[in-house]
N, C-alpha and C positions, 0 to 999 in steps of 0.2 A: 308874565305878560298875559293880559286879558286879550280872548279870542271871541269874538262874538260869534251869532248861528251861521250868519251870513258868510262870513270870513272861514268857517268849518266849512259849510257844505262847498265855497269857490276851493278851500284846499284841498277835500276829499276830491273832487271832480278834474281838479289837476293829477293827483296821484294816479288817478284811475285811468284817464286819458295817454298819461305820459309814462307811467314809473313802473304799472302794473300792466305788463302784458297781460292781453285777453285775447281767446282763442276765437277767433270769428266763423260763425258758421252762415254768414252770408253766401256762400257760394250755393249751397246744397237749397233744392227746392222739386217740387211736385211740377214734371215735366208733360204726363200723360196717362192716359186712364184708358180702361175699356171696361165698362159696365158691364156691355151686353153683347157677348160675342156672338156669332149665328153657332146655333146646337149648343149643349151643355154650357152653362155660365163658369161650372168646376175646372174646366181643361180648358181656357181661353182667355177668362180675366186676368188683370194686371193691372200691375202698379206702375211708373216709371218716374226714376227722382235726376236728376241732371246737378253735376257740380262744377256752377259757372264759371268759378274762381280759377287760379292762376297755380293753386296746390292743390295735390292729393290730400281730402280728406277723408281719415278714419271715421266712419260712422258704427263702431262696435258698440252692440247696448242702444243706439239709437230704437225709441219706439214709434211706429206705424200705428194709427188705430182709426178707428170708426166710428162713427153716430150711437151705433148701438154699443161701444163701448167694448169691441172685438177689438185683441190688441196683438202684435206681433214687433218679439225684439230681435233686432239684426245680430245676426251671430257675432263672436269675435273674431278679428282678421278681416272684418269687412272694409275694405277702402276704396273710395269712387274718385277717382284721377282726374285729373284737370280736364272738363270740356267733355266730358265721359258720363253717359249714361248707365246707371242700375235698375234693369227690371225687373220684377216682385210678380213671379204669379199666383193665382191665387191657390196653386197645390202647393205652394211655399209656405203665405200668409196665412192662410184661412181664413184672409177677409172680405166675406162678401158685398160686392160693391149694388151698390141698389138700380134697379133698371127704371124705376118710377117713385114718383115723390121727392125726397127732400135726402140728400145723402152730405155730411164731410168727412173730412180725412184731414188728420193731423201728424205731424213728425214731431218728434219731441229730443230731446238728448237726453244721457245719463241721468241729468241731476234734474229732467220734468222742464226745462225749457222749452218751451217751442219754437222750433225752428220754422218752420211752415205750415199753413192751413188752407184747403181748397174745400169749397162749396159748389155743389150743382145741385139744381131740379128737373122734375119734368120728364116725361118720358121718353126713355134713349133705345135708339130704334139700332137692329141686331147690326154689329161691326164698325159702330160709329166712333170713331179713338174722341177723346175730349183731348182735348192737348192746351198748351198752355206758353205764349210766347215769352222767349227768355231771353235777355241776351250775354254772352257771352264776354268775362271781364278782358280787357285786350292784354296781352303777355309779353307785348314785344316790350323790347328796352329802347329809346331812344338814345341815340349817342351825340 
């Protein structure tokens, strides 16, 4: 039986849809920042990632990194529970977040996916959180 491209790539995209679980990393995303905390930037930065979804996920080996290409991988055992926030500071990371100009921040998974990317400029005045509105995937069951 002759398959044409067309007819390949509609059955790959059923397969993939339907046949092959895939692990969704939808839920996990960059919830809040703090650049520029008042007094030392070392003892007061952070990171904050929020997982919106409905399961605990493992984020172990997931990579955090920088503009300037500062990277930091989540230890093993790390897992951010449903509706639950993980803060990252920066005597964790060592990534320093920029208080002027042009900064992002990327999350990536194991295998270099990215899972999130935030973007800010501009000069961030001391104690200012940058936050990032999320919502929350709903959990209840209807009956």
């Amino acid at each position: 039986m002759y398959i044409n491209r067309y007819m390949r790539c509609t059955l790959l995209c059923i397969l993939l849809t339907f046949v092959i679980p895939l692990q969704s990393f939808a839920g996990i995303y960059f919830v809040s920042l703090l650049p520029n905390p008042a007094g030392d930037d070392t003892t007061g930065e952070y990171i904050e990632i929020r997982n919106t979804g409905c399961e605990s996920v493992d984020i172990s080996g997931y990579i955090l990194s920088d503009a300037s290409g500062k990277i930091y991988a989540v230890p093993t055992g790390t897992i951010v529970a449903s509706h639950e926030n993980l803060h990252f500071a920066y005597s964790t990371t060592k990534i320093a977040l920029n208080n002027s100009g042009e900064e992002s921040l990327y999350m990536k998974d194991m295998s270099g996916a990215l899972i999130d990317e935030i973007h800010y400029s501009g000069a961030q005045m001391d104690n200012v959180i940058i936050s990032f509105s999320l919502t929350d995937e709903d959990c209840t069951t209807s009956g």
